[in-house]
N, C-alpha and C positions, 0 to 999 in steps of 0.2 A: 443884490446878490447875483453873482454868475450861474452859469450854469447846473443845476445840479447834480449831485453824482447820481450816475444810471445804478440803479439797483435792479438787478435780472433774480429772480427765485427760481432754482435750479427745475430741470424739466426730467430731471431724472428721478428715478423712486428714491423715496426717504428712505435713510439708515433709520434703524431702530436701535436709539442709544439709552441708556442705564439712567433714572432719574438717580444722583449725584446729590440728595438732600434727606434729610431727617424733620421732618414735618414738627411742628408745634403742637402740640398736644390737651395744651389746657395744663391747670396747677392743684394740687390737692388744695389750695388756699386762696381764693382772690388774690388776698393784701399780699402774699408770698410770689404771687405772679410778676414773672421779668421779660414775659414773651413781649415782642412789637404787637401791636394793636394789628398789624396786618405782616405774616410774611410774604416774601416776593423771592422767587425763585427763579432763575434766567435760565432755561432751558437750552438759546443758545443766541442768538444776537439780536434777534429779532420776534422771539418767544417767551412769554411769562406767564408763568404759575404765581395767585396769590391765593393765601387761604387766612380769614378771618381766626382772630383769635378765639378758642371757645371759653374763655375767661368772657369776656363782650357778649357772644352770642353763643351759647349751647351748641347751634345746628352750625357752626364752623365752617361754611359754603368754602368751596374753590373757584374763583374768578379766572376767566385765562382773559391775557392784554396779547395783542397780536397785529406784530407791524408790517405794513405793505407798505410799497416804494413811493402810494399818496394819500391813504388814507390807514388809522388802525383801527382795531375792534376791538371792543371789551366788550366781554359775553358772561352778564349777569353782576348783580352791582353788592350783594350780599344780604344783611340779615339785620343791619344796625342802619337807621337813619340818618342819627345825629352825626354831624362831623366832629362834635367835640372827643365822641368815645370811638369813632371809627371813620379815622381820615382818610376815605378812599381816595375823593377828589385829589388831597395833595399827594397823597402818593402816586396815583396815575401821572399827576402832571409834573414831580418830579420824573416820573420812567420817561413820557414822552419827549421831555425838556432835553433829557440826557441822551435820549436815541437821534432827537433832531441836533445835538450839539457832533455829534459824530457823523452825521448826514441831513450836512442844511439843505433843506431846501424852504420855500414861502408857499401858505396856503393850507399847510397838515393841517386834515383833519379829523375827529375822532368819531367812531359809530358806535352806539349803545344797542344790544342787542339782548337778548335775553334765551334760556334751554327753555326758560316755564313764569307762570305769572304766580308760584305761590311768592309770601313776600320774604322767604329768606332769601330771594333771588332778587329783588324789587327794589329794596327799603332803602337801599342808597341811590336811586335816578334822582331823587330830587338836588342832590350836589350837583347834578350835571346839566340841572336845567336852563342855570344862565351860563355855561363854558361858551366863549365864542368858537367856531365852527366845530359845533357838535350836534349831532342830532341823535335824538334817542326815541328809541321805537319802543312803542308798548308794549310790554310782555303778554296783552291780554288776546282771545283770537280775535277780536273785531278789530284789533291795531296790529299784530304781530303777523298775521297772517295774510294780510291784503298786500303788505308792503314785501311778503319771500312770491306772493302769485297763489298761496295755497288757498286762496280764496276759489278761486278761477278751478285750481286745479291741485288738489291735495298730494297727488301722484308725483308730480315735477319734483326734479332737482334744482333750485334756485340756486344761482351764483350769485355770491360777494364778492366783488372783485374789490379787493387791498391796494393793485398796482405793482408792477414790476412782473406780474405771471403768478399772485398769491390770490387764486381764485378760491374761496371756501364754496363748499357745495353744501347745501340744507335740506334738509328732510323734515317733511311734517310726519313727527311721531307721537302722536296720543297716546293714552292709556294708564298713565301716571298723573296727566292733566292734559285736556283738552287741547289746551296748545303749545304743548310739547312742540320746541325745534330739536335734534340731531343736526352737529356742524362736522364737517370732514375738511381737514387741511391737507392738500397736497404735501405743502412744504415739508412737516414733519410727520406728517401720516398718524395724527391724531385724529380719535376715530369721538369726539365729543359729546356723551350722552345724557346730560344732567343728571336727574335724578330717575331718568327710564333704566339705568346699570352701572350700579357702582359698587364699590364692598358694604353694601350696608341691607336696611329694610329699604325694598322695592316696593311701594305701597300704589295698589293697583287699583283706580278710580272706575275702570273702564276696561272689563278682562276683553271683551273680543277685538275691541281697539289695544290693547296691551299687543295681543297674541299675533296682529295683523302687521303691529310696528316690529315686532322681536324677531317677526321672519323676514320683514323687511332689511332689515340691521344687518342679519345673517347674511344674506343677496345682493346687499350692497358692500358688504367686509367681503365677501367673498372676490367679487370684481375690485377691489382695490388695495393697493398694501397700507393695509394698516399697521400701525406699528405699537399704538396705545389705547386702550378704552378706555376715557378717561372720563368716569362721572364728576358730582358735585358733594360728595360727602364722603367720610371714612366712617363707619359706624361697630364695623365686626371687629371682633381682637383678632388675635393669631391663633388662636382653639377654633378648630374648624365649626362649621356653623351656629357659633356661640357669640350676638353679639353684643353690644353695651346697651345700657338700658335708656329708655328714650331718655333727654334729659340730661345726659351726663356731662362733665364739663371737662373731666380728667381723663385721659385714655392715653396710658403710657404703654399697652400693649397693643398699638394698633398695626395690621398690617400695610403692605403700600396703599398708594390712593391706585397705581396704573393695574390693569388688567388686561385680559388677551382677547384675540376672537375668538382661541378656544372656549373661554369663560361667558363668551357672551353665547356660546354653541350650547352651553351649559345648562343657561338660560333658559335656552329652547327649548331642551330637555324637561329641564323643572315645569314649564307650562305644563305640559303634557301630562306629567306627574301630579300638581296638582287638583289640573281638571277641571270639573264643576265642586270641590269645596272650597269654602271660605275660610277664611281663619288667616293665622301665619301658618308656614312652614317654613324650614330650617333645611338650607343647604350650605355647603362645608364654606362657601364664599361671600354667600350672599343670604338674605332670610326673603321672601314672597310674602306680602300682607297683601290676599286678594280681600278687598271693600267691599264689592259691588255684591 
């Protein structure tokens, strides 16, 4: 192979563009189910949304694949194991086949990373275990955290460098799970939160490590443009803080998965509000299940 094409990722702020898709939703009937076992969503050349079907799996994860100019990232592997009912692997490796067919180069490789180690995040690493040049890092904190530095130092911003100028920056964010990462792309100014904020139940393992990361979140959106908060599940309808009940496999009323910084300001707000009780509570976006 000659040369490769130089791929540069722009150094200028991200546009903040319209997600252009109607989400898969799950079927009032198994057998009546025509979704793909996985949608894929191209955000724009070098960006992908995929979200588990919730026919497969109830908790329906959003996986994002994400290509640099030498290496890509897939951040979180889903909720299904087997590859007969949920072919992650070959759908990654058709995206990657077809993005190295439009820019050859030799050597690509891919990085398994993970938001959190429960295992609707998890269940699929074992497809990736014998992929040639792949490495995938444990979701858990004795593997996940040594390899961003946040062993060292929980405070740092860890860079992933992709290649071409597609640096992700990471955040050790507890409070949902111990080892919570936050990932922030330059490129599209996706502000990446698993399951610490998304439209759904926020279930809070750890309130004064919750409270520690959410103002953190805030202080880091604030310093950069973000353009999407984009968790790992849709679980509320469009009736403001009314969501589906755990479980559910059909959610034909659901609102976007993207959210804002104001929403995540929001957030902040509700901490406050909820305080020292436990329980849930119901805000018009999101519901707070403090645990602890």
């Amino acid at each position: 192979m000659g040369t490769p094409e130089t791929i540069t990722f722009a150094s200028s702020p991200p546009r903040a563009r319209a997600f252009d898709v109607a989400w898969i939703h799950g079927s009032p009937s198994a057998k009546h189910n025509t979704d793909p076992d996985i949608q894929v969503y191209a955000y724009d050349e070098h960006t992908f949304v995929l979200r588990q079907n919730k026919a497969i799996n109830y908790e329906a994860p959003f996986l994002f694949l994400l290509f640099g100019a030498d290496r890509a990232v897939l951040l979180d592997t889903g909720a299904t194991e087997s590859a007969e009912f949920f072919p992650l692997r070959d759908v990654v490796d058709d995206l990657v086949g077809s993005w190295l067919a439009r820019h050859p180069r030799d050597g690509y490789r891919l990085l398994v990373l993970h938001t959190h180690a429960h295992g609707d995040h998890t269940a699929g690493d074992s497809q990736f275990a014998d992929r040639p040049g792949t490495l995938v890092v444990g979701a858990r904190k004795d593997s996940a955290w040594p390899y961003f530095g946040f062993d060292a130092d929980p405070d740092r911003v860890a860079p992933v460098d992709l290649g071409g100028g597609r640096v992700l920056e990471c955040l050790a964010t507890p409070g949902h799970h111990e080892a919570a990462v936050t990932f922030y792309d330059p490129h599209t100014g996706f502000l990446l939160t698993g399951d610490t904020v998304y439209p759904g139940r926020l279930y809070v393992q750890d309130w004064q490590a919750f409270t520690r990361t959410i103002d953190r979140l805030v202080d880091f959106a604030a310093a950069r443009p973000v353009t999407h908060v984009l968790g790992c599940h849709i679980e509320m309808t469009t009736r403001p803080g009314v969501d589906y009940p755990i479980r559910t496999t059909y959610q034909p009323d659901e609102p976007p998965l993207e959210m804002t910084v104001a929403d995540l300001l929001e957030v902040r707000k509700a901490v406050d509000e909820v305080g020292d009780r436990p329980g849930s509570h119901a805000f018009p976006r999101f519901v707070i299940w403090r645990q602890d």
